[in-house]
N, C-alpha and C positions, 0 to 999 in steps of 0.2 A: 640214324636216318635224319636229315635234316628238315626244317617244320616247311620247307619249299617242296619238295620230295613226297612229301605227308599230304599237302593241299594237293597237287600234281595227282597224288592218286585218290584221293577222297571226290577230284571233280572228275576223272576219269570213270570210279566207280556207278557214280551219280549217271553220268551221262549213258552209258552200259545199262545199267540198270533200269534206266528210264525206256530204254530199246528194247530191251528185254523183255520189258513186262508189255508193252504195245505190241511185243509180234507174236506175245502169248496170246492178249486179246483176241487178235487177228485172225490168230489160228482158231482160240476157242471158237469165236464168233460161225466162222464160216463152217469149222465141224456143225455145229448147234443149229445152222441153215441147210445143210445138206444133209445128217443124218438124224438130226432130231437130239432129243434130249434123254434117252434111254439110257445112256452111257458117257462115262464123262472120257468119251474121243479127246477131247480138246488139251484137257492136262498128261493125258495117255501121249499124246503126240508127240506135246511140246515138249517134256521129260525123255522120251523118248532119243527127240531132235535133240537135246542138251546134254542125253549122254553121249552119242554118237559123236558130236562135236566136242565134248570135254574130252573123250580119249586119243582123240586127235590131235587137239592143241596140249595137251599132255605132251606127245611126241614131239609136236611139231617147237615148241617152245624148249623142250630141252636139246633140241636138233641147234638153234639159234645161239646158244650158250650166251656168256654175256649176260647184260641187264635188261631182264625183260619184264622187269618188276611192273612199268606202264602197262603193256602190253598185257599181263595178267590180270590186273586190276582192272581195264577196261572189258578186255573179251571175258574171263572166269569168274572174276568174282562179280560184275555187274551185267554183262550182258546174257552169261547162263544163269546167274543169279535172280536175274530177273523173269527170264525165260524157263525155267524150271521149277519147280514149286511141291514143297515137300507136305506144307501143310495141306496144299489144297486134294494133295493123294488122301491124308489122313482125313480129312471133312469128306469128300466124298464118300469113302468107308464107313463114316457114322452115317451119312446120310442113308446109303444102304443098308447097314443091318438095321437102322430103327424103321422100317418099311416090310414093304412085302416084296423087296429085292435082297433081302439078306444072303440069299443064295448066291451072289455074286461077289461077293466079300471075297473068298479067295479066291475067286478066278481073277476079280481084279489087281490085286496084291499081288498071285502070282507069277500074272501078264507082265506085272509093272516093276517086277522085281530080275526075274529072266530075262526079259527083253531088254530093260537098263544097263543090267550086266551085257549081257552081248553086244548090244552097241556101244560101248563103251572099249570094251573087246574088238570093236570090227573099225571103230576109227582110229582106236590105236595104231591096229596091225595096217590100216592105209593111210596114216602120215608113217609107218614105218616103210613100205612100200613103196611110199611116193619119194621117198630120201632114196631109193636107192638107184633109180632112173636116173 
């Protein structure tokens, strides 16, 4: 890969990523206004929203064949990147069991594990479906 190639996707990644994590905000922000602070809604969401759309552009990206090396690096590796967030699954989890919510430890893990799966599962199976219209 040439070092043009290299910057091409290092500013691509940058700029994704910077999106990414402003629509996590977003989101967090406005769960944390409407439902309160009991549950971390916000990274439940947006994880959620970033599997849904990772399994879609899974499809839809290998539907495109060709070099979609920009296009990855923009949309997967920085704008889900920044949009979805692994650690902040595992901080809230400490933050729960060291409280007197510990009880929610594996509903949240397990919410957040099923439901990733499956949307990642259901956007697949609709850029698979949407290729075939």
């Amino acid at each position: 890969m040439g070092s043009g190639l290299w910057w091409q996707q290092l500013g691509l990644v940058m700029a994704g990523g910077a999106l990414g994590s402003a629509l996590r905000f977003l989101i967090g922000d406005a769960l944390v206004r409407s439902v309160g602070q009991g549950f971390p809604w916000g990274t439940l969401t947006a994880n959620f929203i970033g599997a849904f759309v990772a399994g879609y552009l899974l499809v839809w990206l290998q539907q495109r064949g060709g070099n979609v090396v920009l296009l990855r690096a923009f949309l997967v590796i920085g704008l889900l990147g920044g949009l979805t967030t692994f650690s902040s699954l595992m901080l809230e989890t400490l933050v729960f069991a060291r409280n007197d919510r510990a009880a929610l430890v594996p509903l949240y893990l397990g919410v957040s594990v099923v439901g990733g799966m499956f949307l990642v599962w259901l956007g697949a199976r609709l850029a698979e479906s949407a290729r075939a219209l």
